[in-house]
C-alpha positions in Angstrom: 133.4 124.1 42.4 133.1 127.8 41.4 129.9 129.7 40.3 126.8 128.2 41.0 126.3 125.8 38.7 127.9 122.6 39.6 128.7 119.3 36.7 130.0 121.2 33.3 127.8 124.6 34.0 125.0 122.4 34.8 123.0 121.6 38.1 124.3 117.8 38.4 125.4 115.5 36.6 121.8 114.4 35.5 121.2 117.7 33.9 124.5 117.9 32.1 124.1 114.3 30.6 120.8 114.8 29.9 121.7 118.3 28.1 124.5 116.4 26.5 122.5 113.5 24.6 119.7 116.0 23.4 121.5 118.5 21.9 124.0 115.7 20.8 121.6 113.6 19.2 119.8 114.7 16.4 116.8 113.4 15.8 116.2 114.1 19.5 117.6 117.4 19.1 115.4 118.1 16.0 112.1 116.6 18.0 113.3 118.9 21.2 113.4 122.1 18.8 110.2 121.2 17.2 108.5 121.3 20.2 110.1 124.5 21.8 108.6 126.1 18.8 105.4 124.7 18.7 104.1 124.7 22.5 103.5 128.2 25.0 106.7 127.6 26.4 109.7 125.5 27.3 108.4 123.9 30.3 105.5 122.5 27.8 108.3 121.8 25.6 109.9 119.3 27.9 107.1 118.1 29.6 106.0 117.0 26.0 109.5 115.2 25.2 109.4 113.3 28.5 105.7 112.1 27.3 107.1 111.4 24.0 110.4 109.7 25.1 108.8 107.8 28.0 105.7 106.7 25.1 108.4 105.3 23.1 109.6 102.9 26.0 112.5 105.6 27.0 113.7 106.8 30.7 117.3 107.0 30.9 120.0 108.7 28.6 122.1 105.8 27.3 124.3 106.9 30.4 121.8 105.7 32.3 120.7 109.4 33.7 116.9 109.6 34.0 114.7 111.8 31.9 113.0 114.3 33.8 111.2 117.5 33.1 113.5 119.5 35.2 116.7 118.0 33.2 115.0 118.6 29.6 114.0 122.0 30.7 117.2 122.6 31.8 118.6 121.1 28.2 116.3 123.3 26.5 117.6 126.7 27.6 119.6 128.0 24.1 116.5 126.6 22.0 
């Protein structure tokens, strides 16, 4: 692997499938972008949608990667 980010320019694997069903989905996407805007910063932001996802019964990516606030942040960075 070359550079330092290693799955897809992403940390892992978990990161990069976790980037890839927010900004792929989008009424996630929309909530995600909502909440960057509205909160003091991103790692509100995804703290937030991990409350939100998790209150809705949700803690994997279809994939089966697990939401995490690290992931989401990490999904979050071009919002």
């Amino acid at each position: 692997m070359s550079g330092s980010k290693g799955y897809n320019g992403h940390k892992n694997w978990n990161h990069w499938n976790v980037s890839l069903w927010i900004n792929n989905d989008e009424g996630l996407y929309r909530v995600a972008q909502e909440l960057v805007r509205d909160s003091e910063n991103k790692q509100v932001a995804a703290a937030s949608l991990l409350a939100h996802l998790n209150d809705n019964g949700v803690h994997t990516t279809p994939d089966g990667a697990p939401y995490s606030v690290s992931s989401i942040r990490a999904a979050m960075v071009g919002m």
